[in-house]
C-alpha positions as CSV (number, residue, x, y, z in Angstrom):
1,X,0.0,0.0,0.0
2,X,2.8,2.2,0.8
3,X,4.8,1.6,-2.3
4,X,1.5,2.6,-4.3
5,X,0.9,5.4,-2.8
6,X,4.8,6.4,-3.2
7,X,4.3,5.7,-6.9
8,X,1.2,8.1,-7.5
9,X,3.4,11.1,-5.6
10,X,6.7,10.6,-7.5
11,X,6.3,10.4,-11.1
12,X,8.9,10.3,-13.5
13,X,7.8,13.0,-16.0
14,X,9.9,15.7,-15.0
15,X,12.8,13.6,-14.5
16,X,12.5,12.0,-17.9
17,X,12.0,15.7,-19.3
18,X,15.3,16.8,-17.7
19,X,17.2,13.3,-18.5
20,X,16.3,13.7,-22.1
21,X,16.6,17.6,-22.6
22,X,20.3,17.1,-21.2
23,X,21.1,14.0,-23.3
24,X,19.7,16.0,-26.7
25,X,21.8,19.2,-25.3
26,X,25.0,16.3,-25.8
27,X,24.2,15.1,-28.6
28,X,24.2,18.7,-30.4
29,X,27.3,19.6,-29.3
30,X,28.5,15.9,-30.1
31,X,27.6,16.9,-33.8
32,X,29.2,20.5,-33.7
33,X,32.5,18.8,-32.0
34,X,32.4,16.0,-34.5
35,X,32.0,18.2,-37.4
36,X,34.9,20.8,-35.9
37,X,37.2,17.6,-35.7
38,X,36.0,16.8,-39.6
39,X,35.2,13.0,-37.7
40,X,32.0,12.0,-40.0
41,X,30.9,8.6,-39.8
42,X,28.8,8.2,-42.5
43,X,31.9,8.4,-45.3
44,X,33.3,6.4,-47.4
45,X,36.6,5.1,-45.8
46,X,36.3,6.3,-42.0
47,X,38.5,4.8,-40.0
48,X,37.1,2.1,-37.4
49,X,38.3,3.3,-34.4
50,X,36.3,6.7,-36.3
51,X,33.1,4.8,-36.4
52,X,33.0,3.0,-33.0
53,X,33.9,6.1,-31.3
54,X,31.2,8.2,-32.8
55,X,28.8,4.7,-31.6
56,X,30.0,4.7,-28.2
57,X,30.0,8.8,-27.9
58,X,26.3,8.8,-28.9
59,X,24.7,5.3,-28.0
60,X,26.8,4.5,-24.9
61,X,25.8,8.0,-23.2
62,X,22.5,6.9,-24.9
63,X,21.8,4.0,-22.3
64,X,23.4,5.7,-19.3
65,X,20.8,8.4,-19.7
66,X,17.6,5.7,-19.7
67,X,19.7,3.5,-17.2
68,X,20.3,6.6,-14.8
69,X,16.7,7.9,-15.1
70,X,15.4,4.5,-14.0
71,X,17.4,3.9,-11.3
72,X,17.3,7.6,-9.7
73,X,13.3,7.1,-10.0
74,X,14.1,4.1,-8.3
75,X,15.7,5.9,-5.3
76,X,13.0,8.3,-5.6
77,X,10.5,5.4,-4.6
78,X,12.3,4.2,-1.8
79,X,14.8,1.9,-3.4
80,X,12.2,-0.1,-5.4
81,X,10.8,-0.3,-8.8
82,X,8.9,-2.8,-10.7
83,X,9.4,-3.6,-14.3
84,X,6.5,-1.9,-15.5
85,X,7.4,1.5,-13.8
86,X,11.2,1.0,-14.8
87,X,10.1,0.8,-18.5
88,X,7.7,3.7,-18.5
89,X,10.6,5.8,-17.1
90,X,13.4,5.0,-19.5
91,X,10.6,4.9,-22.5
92,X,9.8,8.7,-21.4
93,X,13.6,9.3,-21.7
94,X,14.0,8.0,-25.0
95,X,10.7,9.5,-26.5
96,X,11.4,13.2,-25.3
97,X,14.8,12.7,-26.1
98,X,13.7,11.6,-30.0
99,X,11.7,14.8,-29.7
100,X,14.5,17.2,-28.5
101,X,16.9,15.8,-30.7
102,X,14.7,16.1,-33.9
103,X,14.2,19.7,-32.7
104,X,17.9,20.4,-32.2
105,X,19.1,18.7,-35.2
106,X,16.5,20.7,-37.5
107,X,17.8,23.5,-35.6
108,X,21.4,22.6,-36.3
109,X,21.1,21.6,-40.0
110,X,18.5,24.6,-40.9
111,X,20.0,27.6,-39.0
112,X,24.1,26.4,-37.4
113,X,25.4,24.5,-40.0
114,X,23.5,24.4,-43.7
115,X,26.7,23.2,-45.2
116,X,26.2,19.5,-43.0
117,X,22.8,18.4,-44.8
118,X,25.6,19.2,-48.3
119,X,27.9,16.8,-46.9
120,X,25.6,14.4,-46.2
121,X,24.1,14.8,-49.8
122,X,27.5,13.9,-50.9
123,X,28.1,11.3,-49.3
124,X,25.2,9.7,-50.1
125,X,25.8,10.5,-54.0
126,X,29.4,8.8,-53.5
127,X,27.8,5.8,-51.9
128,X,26.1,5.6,-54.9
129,X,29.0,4.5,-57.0
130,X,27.6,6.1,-60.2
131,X,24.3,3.8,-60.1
132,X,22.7,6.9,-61.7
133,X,18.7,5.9,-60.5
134,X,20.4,6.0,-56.8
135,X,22.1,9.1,-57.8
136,X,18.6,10.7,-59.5
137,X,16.9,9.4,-56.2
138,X,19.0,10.9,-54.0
139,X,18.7,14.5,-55.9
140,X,14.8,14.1,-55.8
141,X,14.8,13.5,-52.1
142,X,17.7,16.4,-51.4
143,X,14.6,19.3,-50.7
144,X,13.8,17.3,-48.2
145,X,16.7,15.7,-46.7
146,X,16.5,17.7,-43.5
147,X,12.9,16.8,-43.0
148,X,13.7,12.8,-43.7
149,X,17.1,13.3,-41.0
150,X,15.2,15.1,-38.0
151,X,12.0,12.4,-37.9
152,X,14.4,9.5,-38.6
153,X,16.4,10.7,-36.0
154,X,13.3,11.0,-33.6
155,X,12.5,8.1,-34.6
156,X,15.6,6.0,-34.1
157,X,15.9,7.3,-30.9
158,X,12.4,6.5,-29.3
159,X,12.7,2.5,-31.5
160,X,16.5,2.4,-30.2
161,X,15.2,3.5,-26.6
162,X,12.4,1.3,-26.9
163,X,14.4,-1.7,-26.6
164,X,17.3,-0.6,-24.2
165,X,14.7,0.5,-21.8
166,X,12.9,-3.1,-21.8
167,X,16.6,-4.9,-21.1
168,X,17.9,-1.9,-18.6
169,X,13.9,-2.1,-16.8
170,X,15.1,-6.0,-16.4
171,X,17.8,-5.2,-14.6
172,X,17.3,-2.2,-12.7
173,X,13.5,-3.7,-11.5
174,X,13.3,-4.6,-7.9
175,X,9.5,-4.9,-6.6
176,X,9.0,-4.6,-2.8
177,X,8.6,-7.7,-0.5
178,X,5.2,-8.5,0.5
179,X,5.4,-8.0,3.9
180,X,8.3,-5.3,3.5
181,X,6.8,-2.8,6.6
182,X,5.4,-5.7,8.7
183,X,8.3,-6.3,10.7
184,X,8.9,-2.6,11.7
């Protein structure tokens, strides 16, 4: 009784909101320090050690944020969680956080740095090897290229999240003993 009363005064919204707000905040400046350091992962050619740092730099921080959010909700309730609430909390994180990043990154590639969504454009076209209906696809789609990288962004983030939250809820879930306050 006292755990559920716990759990309808602490909700996770505003923690999720801050957890994800921050983590979107990192992952713009990622880009602008990527793009500074001319480290772009989606080239032809990039170095490994290029490629799995820009993974780790984005995804690793990635599930620390849901993992954190969940288990500092988890203090928040006493030092118990079940898997249901743990999953709703790092969901939230990864949903706002596919929102604020989609906002950020139109933001970024509309207003900080046009000359990105060209580069991207480019890349794509080398990728292409000279397959000239890849190469006339990619032109037709190029108006909207920004569009197509902010919602798959948002996207991949909340899928992504999605999952990691449903392993990291696993882990992090511990539900209260039955008879947890009868002994005091």
């Amino acid at each position: 009784m006292e755990q559920q009363l716990l759990q309808e005064q602490k909700k996770p919204n505003a923690l999720a909101f801050q957890v994800a707000i921050s983590f979107a905040i990192y992952i713009l400046i990622l880009t602008v320090v990527m793009r500074i350091l001319k480290i772009d992962p989606q080239a032809i050619n990039v170095p490994v050690y290029q490629t799995v740092l820009s993974v780790l730099l984005a995804w690793g921080t990635f599930i620390f944020a849901i993992y954190y959010a969940q288990n500092k909700h988890k203090q928040d309730l006493g030092g118990f969680i079940t898997y249901g609430r743990a999953f709703s909390t790092g969901f939230k994180v990864a949903a706002y956080a596919g929102l604020f990043i989609g906002i950020l990154m139109f933001i970024y590639y509309q207003f900080i740095d046009p000359a990105a969504i060209t580069q991207i454009m480019d890349n794509a076209i080398a990728k292409a090897e000279g397959d000239e209906n890849k190469i006339k696809g990619i032109e037709m789609m190029s108006k909207y290229m920004i569009v197509f990288t902010v919602f798959g962004a948002a996207i991949m983030y909340a899928l992504v999240g999605l999952v990691i939250s449903l392993i990291t809820a696993a882990i992090i879930k511990k539900d209260r003993p039955v008879h947890f306050n009868d002994a005091q």
